[in-house]
N, C-alpha and C positions, 0 to 999 in steps of 0.2 A: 631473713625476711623473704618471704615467697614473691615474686616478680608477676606482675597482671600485665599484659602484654593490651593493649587497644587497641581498636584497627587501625588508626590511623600510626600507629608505631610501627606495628606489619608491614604498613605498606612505607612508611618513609623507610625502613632498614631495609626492605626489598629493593628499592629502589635505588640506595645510597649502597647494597653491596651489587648492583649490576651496573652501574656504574664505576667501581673500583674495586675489583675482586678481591682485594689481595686485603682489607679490610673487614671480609666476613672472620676470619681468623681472631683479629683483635674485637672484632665486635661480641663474637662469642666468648672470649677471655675476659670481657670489660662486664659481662652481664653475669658473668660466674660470680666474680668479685665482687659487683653491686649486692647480690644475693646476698652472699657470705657479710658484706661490712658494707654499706653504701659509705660510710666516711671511710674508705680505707685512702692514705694518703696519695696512692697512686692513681689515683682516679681523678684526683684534684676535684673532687667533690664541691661547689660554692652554691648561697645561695641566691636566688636571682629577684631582680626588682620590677618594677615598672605593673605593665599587664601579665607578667608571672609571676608575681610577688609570692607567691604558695607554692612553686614552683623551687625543685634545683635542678644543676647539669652537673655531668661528670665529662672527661674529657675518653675520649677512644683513640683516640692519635692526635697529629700536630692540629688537624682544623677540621674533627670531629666530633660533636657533641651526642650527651643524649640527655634528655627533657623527662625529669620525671616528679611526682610530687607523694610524699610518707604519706599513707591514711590507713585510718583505722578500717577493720571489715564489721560492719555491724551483724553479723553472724559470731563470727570467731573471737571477736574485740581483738583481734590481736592487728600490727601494723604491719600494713603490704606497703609493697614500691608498685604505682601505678607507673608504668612506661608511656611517655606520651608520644614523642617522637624522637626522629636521630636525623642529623644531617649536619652539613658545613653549618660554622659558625654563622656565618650570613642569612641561613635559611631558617636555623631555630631562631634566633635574636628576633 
């Protein structure tokens, strides 16, 4: 599935790799993979409730998420991963 990146995911992963350098590496691996299989097992893919109920995360390391929801493109019909945000557990929840 092709990855939409939205600004406010740009700027949380910007902000969440200048903050912890050594986490652009895994972020970049975690977002290949989403590509390829968003359920791929390693990613711990789950789906989320509450006011993101349309929403899931996958995990990037021990207390890093990323926020993202399956949709259709109504040009292409085919289903994209919109990317919504990425940060510690505390900050996406």
């Amino acid at each position: 599935m092709k990855l939409v990146w939205t600004p406010r995911f740009v700027r949380a992963a910007r902000r969440l790799t200048r903050r912890q350098p050594v986490l652009l590496e895994d972020l970049e691996s975690t977002l290949r993979r989403l590509e390829h299989d968003p359920f791929d097992a390693a990613l711990r893919t789950h789906k989320l409730g509450g006011a993101l109920k349309d929403c899931w995360a996958c995990s990037v390391g021990f207390d890093c998420r990323l926020v993202f929801a399956i949709v259709k493109n109504p040009q292409t019909k085919e289903n994209e991963i919109l990317l919504h945000t990425a940060g510690t557990h505390d900050e996406v929840y």
